[in-house]
N, C-alpha and C positions, 0 to 999 in steps of 0.2 A: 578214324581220327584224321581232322584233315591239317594238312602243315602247309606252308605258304614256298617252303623251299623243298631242292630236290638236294637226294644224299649225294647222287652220281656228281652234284656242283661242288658239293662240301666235303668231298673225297677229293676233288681235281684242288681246291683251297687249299687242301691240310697239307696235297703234295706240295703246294707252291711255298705255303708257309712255312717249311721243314725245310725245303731247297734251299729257301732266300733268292727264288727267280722262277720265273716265267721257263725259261729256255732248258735251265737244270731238271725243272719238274717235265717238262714235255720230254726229255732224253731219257728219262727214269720211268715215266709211263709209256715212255715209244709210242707218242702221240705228237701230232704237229702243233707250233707255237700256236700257232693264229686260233689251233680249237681249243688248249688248253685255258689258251687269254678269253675268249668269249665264254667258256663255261664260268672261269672264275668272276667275271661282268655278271654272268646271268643272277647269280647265289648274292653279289651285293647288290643287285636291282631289286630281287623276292626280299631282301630284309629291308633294304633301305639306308643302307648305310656303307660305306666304302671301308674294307678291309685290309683294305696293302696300301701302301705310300712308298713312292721312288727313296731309296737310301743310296747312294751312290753310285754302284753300277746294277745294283742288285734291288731286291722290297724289303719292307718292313713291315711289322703289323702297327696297324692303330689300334688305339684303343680300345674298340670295338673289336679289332681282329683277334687283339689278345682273348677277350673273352672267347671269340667264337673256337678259336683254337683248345682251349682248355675244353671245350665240350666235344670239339671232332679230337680230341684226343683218349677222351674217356670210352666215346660212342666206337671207335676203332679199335681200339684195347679189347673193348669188348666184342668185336667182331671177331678178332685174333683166336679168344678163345672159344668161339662159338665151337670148331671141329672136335676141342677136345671134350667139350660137354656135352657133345655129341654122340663121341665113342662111349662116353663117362655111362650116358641114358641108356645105349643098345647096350651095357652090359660087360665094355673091355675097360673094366675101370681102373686105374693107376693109386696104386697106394702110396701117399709121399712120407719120406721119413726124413728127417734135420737129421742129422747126427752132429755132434760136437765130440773133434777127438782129442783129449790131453798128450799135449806135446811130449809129455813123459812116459807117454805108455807106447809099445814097442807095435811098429805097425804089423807085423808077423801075428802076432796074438791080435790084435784088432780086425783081421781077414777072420782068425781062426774064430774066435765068438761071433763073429755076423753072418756064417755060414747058413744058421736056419735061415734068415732072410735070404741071402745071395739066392737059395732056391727058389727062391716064390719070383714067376715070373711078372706077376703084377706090383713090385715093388719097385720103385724110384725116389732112389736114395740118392741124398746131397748132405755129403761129407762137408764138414769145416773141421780145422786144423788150428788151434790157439793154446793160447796159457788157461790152464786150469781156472784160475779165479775169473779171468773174463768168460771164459765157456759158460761156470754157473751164472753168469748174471746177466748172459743172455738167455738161458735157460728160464730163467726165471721173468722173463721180459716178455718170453714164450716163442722167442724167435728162434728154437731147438724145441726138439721132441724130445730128446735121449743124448746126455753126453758121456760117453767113454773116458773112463780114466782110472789112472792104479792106486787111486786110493777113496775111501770116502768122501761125500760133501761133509764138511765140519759142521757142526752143529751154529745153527744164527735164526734166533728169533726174528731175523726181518726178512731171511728166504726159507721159504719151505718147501725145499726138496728132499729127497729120498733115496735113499742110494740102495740098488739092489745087487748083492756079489755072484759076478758071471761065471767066476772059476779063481782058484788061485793053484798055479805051478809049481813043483821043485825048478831049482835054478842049478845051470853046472857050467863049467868053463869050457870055451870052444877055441880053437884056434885053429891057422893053414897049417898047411904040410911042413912051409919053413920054417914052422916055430913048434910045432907040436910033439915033436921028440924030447927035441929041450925041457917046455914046460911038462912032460909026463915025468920025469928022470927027478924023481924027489918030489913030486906036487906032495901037498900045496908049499910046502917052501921053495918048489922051483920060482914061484910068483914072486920074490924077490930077485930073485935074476933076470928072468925073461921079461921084456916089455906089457906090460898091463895096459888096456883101456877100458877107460868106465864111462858110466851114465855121471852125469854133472850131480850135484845137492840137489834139485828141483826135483828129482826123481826120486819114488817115494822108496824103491829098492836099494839105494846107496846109501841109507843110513845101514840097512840090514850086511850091506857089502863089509861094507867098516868093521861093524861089530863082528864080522863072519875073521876078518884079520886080523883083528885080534884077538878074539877069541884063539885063533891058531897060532899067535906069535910071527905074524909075517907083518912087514915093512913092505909093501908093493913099491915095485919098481913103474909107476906109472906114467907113460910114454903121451896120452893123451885123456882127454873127457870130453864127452857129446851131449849136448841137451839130445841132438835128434839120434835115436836106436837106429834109425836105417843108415845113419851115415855111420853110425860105429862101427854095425857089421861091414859096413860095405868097408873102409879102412881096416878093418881086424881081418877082412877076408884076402887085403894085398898084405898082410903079415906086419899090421904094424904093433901089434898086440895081442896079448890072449883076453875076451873078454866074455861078459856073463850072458846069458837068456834063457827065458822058460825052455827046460827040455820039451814041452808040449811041440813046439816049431823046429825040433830037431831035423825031420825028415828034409823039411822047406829051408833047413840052413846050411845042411852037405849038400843039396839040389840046386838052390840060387848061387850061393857063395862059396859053395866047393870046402866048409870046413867041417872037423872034425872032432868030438868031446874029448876033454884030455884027464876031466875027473867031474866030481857031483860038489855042489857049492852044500855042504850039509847045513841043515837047518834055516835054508835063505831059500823063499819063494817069491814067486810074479804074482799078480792079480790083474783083475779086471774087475769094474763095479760100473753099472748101466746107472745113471741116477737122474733122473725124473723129480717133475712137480708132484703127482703122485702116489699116494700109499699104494691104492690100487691103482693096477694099469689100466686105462680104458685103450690108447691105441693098440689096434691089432700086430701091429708089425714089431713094437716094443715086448707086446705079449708074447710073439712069437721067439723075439732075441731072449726072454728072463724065462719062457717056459721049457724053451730048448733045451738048458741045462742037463 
């Protein structure tokens, strides 16, 4: 194929055009003005059309340069990736996973279910962190693979996802040292004397919280609520409260946060539900989180 210009010109352009100068791009290629300025000469002499114009102290493109920029930007992109499509070919190939995690779901159990993955050395995973409703409708946009959260997708004829259940937990009250005598000494009615914290409403376990206090006859004395689980324990853990999580992360919550159970939340569990565009899973790494169970 024959081309009328060379890349090594249209590489020294793209630096100059991203600089906004001559002198920026020779300091970033660790090349001298004078050869960076005659390559970028040479590339508008092969097309025929002049690419940069003086803007004050610095270039600008013409209009012509815009366009040439828009294609040394695509053609470099694509270079960028060449090495990884490279390893991709010889056989060390990377498997990408979106996750999407519900704000609501307790990032303790969210390590604890992705563990089949965490071992697969050929997985690279990219976490996001949002509201449940926006999760699914980027899910459904297809910019996530798999989003994490403690309750099902609700049924909507105009998104079709699928919600697959990862596990669900009994749930029991934790607290520190400085409060855990107190709250043991008459549980669960201590929970109206000792400082309580909870998951906000948006969490799909605090309707079942409620109904768990009244069903016992207990009024909580509650001290604060978290949308975010990790900043509850982390606060429950300087003794600001007693509060709930799946027993499943018991070991990972006397180890990180030094606290300890003070009784069992009866008939209140956690969950998890992986939910996906589809019925059946076709990604491997998805397969691997829902087959793991």
């Amino acid at each position: 194929m024959k081309r009328s210009f060379s890349y090594r010109h249209l590489y020294y352009f793209w630096a100059v055009g991203h600089e906004g100068g001559v002198a920026k791009a020779a300091a970033r290629l660790g090349m001298a003005v004078q050869t960076v300025s005659a390559q970028v000469n040479e590339l508008e002499r092969s097309l025929g059309h002049a690419l940069l114009k003086p803007a004050g102290r610095g270039l600008a493109l013409t209009e012509a340069g815009r366009v040439a920029m828009r294609q040394a930007d695509a053609i470099f992109q694509l270079g960028e990736a060449l090495p990884a499509l490279v390893r991709d070919a010889a056989g060390v190939r990377q498997l990408r996973l979106a996750v999407g995690v519900s704000d609501g779901l307790a990032k303790l159990v969210v390590r604890h279910v992705m563990q089949p993955v965490l071992a697969m050395r050929n997985a690279r995973l990219l976490f996001h962190d949002d509201e449940f409703d926006d999760l699914v409708g980027d899910l459904a946009l297809h910019r996530l693979d798999v989003v994490l959260a403690d309750r099902p997708a609700p049924a909507n004829p105009n998104v079709r996802v699928y919600s697959h259940v990862l596990g669900t937990w009994p749930v029991a009250w934790y607290a520190a040292p400085a409060l855990r005598a107190r709250a043991r000494q008459g549980f669960p009615a201590s929970l109206a004397r000792v400082p309580v914290i909870l998951p906000t409403t948006h969490v799909a376990m605090r309707a079942r919280l409620d109904a768990w206090f009244e069903r016992h006859g207990v009024r909580p004395l509650v001290a604060g609520e978290f949308e975010d689980s990790a900043l509850m324990k982390t606060f429950g853990a300087r003794g600001m409260g007693v509060f709930p999580a799946a027993e499943v992360v018991e070991h990972e919550l006397a180890a990180r946060y030094g606290v300890r159970r003070i009784g069992v939340c009866d008939g209140v569990s956690d969950a998890c539900y992986a939910i996906g565009t589809e019925r059946k899973i076709a990604h491997p790494l998805v397969q691997r989180l829902v087959g793991g169970r």
